[in-house]
C-alpha positions in Angstrom: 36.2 27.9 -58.4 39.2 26.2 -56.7 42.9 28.0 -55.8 44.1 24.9 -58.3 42.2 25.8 -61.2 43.6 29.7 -61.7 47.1 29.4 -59.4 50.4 30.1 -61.2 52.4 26.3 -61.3 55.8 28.1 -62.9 56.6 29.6 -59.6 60.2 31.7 -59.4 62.1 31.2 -56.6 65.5 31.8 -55.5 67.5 31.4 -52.4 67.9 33.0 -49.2 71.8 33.0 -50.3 71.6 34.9 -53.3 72.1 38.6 -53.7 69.4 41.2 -53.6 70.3 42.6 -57.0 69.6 38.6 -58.1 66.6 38.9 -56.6 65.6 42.5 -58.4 66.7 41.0 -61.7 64.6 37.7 -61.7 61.7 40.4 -60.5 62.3 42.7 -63.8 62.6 39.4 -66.2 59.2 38.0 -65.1 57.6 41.2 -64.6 56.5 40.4 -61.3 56.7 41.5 -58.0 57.9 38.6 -55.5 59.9 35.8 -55.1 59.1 32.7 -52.9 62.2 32.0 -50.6 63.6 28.2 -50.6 66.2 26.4 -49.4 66.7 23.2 -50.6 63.4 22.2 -51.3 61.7 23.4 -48.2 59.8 27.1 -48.0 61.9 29.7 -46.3 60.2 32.9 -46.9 59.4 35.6 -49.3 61.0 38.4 -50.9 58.9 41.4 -52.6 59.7 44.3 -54.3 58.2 46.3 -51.4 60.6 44.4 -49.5 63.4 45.2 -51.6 62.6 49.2 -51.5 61.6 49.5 -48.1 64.8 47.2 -46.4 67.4 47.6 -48.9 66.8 51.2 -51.5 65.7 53.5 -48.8 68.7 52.5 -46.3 71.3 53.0 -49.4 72.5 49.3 -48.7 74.4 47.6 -51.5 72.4 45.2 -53.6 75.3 43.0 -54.3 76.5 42.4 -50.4 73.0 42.3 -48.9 71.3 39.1 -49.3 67.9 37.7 -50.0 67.8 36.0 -46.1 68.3 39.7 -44.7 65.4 41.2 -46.1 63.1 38.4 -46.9 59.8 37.5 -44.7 59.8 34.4 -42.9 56.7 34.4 -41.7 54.7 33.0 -44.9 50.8 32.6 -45.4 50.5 29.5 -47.4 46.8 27.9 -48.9 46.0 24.4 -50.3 44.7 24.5 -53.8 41.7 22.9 -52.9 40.7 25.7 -51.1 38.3 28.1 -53.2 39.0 31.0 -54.8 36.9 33.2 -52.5 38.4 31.7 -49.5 41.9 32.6 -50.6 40.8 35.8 -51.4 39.6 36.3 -47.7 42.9 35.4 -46.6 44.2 37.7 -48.4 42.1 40.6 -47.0 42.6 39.5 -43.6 46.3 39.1 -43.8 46.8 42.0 -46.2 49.0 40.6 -48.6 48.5 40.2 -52.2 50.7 36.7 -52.8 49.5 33.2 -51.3 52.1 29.9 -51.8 50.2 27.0 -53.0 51.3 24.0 -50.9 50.3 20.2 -50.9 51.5 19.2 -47.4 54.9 20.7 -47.4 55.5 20.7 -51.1 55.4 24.1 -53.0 53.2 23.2 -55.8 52.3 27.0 -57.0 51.5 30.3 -56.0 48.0 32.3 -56.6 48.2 36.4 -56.5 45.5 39.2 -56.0 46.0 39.9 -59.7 45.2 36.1 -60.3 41.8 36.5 -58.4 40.7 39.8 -59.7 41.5 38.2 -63.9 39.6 35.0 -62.9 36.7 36.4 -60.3 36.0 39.9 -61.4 32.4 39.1 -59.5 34.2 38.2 -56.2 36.2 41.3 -56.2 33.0 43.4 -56.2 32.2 41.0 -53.0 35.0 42.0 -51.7 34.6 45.6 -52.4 31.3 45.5 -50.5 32.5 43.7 -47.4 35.4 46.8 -47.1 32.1 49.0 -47.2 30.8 47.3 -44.6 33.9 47.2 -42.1 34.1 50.9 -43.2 30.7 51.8 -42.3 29.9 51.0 -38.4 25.8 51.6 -39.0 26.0 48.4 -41.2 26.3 44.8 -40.0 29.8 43.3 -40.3 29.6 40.9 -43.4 31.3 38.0 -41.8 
């Protein structure tokens, strides 16, 4: 199964201008839990509700002065939708994040979440599951 065949293509953005609460509102409208970052067209980062907590909550900031571009990561792990399912979900693991941009060259074309993979590949989830056994358990051989 390919990224392109179980990836979100109504992807919520926002802008790296925009206002934190902005942010926390389009979060509670969609129900979900990040926002992918642009300017212009072009990817600028990501903004989660982790983010949002941790940067902006805990320090007592306001969420009307404070602005997407100060709390949002930068550094984004994007994935082509040809890639498979399985693959994504490795990159995942090894990055630890739970949200992966779908891109086609520099084009934002969707997005594809942990919660995506485990709906559409309840099998590869107990894969998964088995290779954190195995990094956890040094008398077994690394799956890899």
């Amino acid at each position: 199964m390919l990224v392109k065949e179980i990836m979100n293509t109504d992807v919520k953005t926002i802008k790296s201008s925009d206002s934190i609460q902005k942010a926390a509102k389009i979060m509670n409208e969609y129900r979900i839990g990040g926002l992918i970052v642009l300017d212009k067209t072009q990817l600028a980062g990501i903004i989660t509700e982790r983010d949002i907590m941790r940067d902006v909550v805990a320090l007592a900031k306001d969420v009307i002065k404070t602005k997407v571009k100060d709390v949002m990561r930068t550094e984004l792990v994007v994935i082509e939708s040809n890639i498979s399912v399985a693959d994504a979900a490795k990159v995942m693991l090894e990055k630890n994040i739970k949200k992966l941009p779908v891109v086609e060259g520099k084009n934002l074309i969707g997005i594809i979440t942990s919660t995506d993979i485990l709906a559409a590949q309840p099998k590869q989830m107990e894969i998964m599951s088995e290779m954190l056994v195995f990094h956890k358990d040094e008398k077994r051989p690394v799956a890899g």
